[in-house]
C-alpha positions, 0 to 999 in steps of 0.5 A: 406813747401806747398809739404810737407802739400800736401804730408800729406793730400794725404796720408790716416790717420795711424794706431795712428789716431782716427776717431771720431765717431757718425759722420752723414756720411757728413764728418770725424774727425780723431785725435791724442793727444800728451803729454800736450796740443798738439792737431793734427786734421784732417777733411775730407768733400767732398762738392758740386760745388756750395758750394766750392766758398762760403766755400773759401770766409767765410775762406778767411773773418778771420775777421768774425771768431768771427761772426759764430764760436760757443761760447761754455757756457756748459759744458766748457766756450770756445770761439773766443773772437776776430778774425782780420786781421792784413795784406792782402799784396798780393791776397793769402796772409794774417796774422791772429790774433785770441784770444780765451777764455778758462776755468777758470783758464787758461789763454785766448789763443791768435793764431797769423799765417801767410796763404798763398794760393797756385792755382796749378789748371793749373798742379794739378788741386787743392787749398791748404792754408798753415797755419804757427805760425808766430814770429820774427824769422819765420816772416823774411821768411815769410813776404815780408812787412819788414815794418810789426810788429809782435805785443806783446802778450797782457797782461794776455794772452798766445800765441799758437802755430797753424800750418795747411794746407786745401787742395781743389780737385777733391773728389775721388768717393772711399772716405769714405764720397763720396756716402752720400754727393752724395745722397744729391747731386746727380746733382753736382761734388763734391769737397774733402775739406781736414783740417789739423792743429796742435795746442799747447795750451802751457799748462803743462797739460789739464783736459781729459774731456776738451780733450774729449769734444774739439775733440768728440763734438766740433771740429765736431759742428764748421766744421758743423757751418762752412758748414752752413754759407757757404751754407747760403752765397751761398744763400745770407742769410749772410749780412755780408758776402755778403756785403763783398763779394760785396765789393770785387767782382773783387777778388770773382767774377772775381778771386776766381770763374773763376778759381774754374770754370777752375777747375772744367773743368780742372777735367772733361777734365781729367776724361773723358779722362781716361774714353775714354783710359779705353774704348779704353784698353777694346776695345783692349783687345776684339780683341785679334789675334788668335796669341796673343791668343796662345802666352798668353796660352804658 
């Protein structure tokens, strides 16, 4: 499941995506609607060194979601409603509960997946979360607590399908984003945040400007939002998550940012490597023997 979530965000966007426009050059929305209500969006941002600890801590506190995610009153009442962390079994492992309002006269949404993080820095020198719907027959082989109860729907809600992958690594400088992102922070590395999800609303059919003004307008205004707060979080401006980033500083401080560090040298080391063979197959081909010369010419 992990292999294949990286093999799709390693490749580009085909021919059926559409890329949202009137984007600030920060970042790209591709997307692709099926029949129905089944939404598969794809979000590509490059984003400085400094931000990429405090961007991790604010997705890995599901149970501040509701805290930052926009509640949208115009022109659709929409919303996270409650956000909660129903298991955090092991250090990249955990299985999340998000309700959200809809337009009248849908019903409220409710989304229940399991995440699971995978550290390949030390082979491929990336950080990828694995997003899978859970229910009693996934959660057999998602789950190692046998003790945990995936719980009932509530009352007067439907339950959404929601499956996705981010993926952190090093920003390739081709990226379509890279040079804008650069020009604001021309001191830092820049990492590649890539966010695939796929979303079924479990609903026979969905007014076309609900459709426009989720992938135009509010997909974008959330990512921005997102970034935001991870910016304010890097510069202590968030209490509650900082609060919960104290609370837990072994896993951030000790954890999470020793290993982004270890990241962050693993793609230097790389980098400069290719620069010294690069160098050296420049220097190679400078030097060429008169024989070698003539054999080319034959």
């Amino acid at each position: 499941i992990i292999e294949h979530a990286v093999a799709d965000l390693l490749s580009s966007p085909q021919d059926d995506w559409k890329r949202q426009g009137g984007q600030s050059g920060d970042f790209t929305v591709y997307y692709k609607v099926d029949d129905g209500a089944r939404l598969t969006c794809r979000i590509e941002s490059p984003i400085p060194a400094s931000l990429l600890v405090p961007l991790l801590s604010v997705l890995n506190e599901s149970s501040l979601y509701q805290t930052w995610i926009p509640f949208f009153h115009r022109p659709f009442h929409m919303g996270v409603s409650s956000s909660k962390q129903l298991l955090n079994d092991s250090r990249g492992h955990q299985v999340i509960q998000v309700q959200c309002q809809v337009p009248w006269p849908m019903k409220p949404r409710e989304a229940l997946f399991d995440v699971a993080a995978v550290d390949d820095i030390d082979e491929h020198q990336f950080i990828i979360a694995k997003m899978t719907t859970i229910n009693n027959e996934t959660a057999q082989f998602l789950l190692d607590d046998n003790t945990f109860q995936v719980p009932e729907c509530p009352p007067g809600m439907e339950r959404c399908d929601f499956d996705g992958a981010v993926l952190f690594r090093a920003c390739p400088p081709e990226h379509n984003n890279f040079q804008t992102v650069k020009q604001k922070h021309p001191t830092e590395d820049l990492f590649l945040v890539q966010f695939l999800f796929y979303f079924d609303a479990k609903m026979p059919l969905i007014p076309q400007a609900l459709i426009n003004f989720v992938t135009r307008e509010a997909i974008g205004i959330i990512w921005k939002m997102l970034l935001s707060v991870a910016e304010d979080v890097r510069n202590g401006k968030r209490k509650e998550h900082c609060d919960v980033i104290a609370q837990k500083r072994e896993f951030y401080e000790d954890w999470v940012a020793r290993r982004c560090e270890f990241m962050l040298r693993k793609i230097k080391d790389k980098n400069q490597r290719t620069k010294r063979s690069c160098r050296q197959q420049q220097s190679k081909n400078e030097h060429w023997t008169v024989d070698e010369i003539l054999r080319m010419n034959m």
